[in-house]
C-alpha positions as CSV (number, residue, x, y, z in Angstrom):
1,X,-2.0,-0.6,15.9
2,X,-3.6,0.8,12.7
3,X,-2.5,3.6,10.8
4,X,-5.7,5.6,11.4
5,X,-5.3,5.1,15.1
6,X,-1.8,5.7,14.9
7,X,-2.5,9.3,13.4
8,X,-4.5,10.1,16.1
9,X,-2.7,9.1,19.5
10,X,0.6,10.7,17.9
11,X,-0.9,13.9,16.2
12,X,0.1,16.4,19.1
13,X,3.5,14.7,19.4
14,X,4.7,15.1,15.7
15,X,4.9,18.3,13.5
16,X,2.1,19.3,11.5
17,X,4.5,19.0,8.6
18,X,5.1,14.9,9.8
19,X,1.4,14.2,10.4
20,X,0.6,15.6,7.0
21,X,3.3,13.1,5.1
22,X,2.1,10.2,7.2
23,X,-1.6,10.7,6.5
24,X,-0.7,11.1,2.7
25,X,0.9,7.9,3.1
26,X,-2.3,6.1,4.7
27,X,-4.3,7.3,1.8
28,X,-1.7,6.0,-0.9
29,X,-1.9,2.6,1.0
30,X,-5.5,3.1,0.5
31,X,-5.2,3.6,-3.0
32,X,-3.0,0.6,-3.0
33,X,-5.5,-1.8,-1.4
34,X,-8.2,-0.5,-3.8
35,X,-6.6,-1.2,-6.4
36,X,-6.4,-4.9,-5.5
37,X,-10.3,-5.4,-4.8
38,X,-10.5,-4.5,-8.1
39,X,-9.0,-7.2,-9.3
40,X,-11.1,-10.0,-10.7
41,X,-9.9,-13.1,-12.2
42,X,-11.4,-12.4,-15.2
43,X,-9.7,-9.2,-16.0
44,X,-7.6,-9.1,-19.4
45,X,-4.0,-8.5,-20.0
46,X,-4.9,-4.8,-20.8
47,X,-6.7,-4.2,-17.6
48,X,-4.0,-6.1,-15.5
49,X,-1.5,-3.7,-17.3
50,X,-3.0,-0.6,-16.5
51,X,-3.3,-1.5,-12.5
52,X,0.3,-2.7,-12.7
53,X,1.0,0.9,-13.9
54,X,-1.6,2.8,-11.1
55,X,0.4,1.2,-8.5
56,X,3.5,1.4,-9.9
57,X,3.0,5.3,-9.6
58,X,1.8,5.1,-6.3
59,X,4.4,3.2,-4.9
60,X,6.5,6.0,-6.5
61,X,4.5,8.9,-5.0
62,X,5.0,6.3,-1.3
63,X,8.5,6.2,-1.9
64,X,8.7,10.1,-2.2
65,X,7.3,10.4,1.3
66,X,9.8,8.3,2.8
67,X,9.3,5.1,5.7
68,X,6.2,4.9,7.5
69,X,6.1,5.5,11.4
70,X,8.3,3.0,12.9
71,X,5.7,1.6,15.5
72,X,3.8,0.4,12.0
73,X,6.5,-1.1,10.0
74,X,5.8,-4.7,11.9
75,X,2.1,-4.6,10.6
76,X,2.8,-3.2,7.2
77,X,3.8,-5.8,4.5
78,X,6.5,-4.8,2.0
79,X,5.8,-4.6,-2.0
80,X,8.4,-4.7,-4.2
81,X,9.8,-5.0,-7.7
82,X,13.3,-4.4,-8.9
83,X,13.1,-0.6,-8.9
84,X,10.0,0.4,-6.6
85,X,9.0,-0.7,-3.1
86,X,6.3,0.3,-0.7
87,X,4.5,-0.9,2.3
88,X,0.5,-1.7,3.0
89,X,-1.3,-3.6,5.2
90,X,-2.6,-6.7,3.7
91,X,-6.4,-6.3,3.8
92,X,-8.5,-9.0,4.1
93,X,-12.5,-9.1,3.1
94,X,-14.4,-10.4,6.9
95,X,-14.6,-13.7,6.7
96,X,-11.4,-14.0,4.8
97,X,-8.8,-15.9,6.6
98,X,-5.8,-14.5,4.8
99,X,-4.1,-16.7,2.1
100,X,-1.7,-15.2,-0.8
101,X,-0.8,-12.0,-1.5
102,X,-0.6,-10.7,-4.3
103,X,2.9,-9.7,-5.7
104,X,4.1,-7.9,-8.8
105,X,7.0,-10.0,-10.8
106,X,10.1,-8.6,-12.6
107,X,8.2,-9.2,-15.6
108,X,4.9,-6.9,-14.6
109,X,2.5,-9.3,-13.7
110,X,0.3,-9.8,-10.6
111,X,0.7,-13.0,-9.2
C-alpha cells in the first residue's frame, strides 16, 4: 500500500493531529525523491554537496516527526548515515526495472 492511499483509508481512524504528521512525512519523502531525479551524472562536486545538505535537513525535519505508519515500514527503504536516518520509497522512472540505490557515505557523497 502507498502512502497516499494509506492517508486515505486510515484518515477517520487516526487523530487529525496523526494524519497531519504522517502527511508531512509523505511530502518530505517527496522532497527526498526529488531531490534524486535531480541528480545527473554530470553534476559537480559543488552541486552534489548542496543536495547532500537538502537531504540531510530533511531527513532531520523526517526524523522530528517520528516512524512512519507501521503498515508502510515493509515498503519504505531506510537511508542512513552515521547521525541521520529516514525512510522513502525507492522510486523508479516506468520502464525502469529497479537497480542501485543511491546511498549517502560517511564521507558525504552519493553513491
Amino acid at each position: 500500500m502507498q502512502y497516499p492511499g494509506w492517508l486515505q483509508s486510515h484518515r477517520d481512524q487516526i487523530s487529525r493531529e496523526e494524519y497531519a504528521r504522517y502527511e508531512r512525512q509523505h511530502q518530505l519523502m517527496q522532497s527526498i525523491v526529488q531531490e534524486f531525479e535531480t541528480e545527473q551524472s554530470t553534476d559537480s562536486d559543488d552541486v552534489k554537496r548542496q543536495r547532500f545538505e537538502r537531504v540531510l535537513d530533511i531527513m532531520q525535519q523526517m526524523q522530528s516527526l517520528g516512524h512512519p505508519p507501521k503498515e508502510l515500514i515493509g515498503e519504505l527503504v531506510s537511508l542512513q548515515s552515521e547521525t541521520h536516518s529516514c525512510f522513502v520509497r525507492p522510486y523508479w522512472p516506468a520502464g525502469h526495472s529497479g537497480g542501485k540505490i543511491c546511498r549517502i557515505d560517511k564521507g558525504g557523497q552519493w553513491n
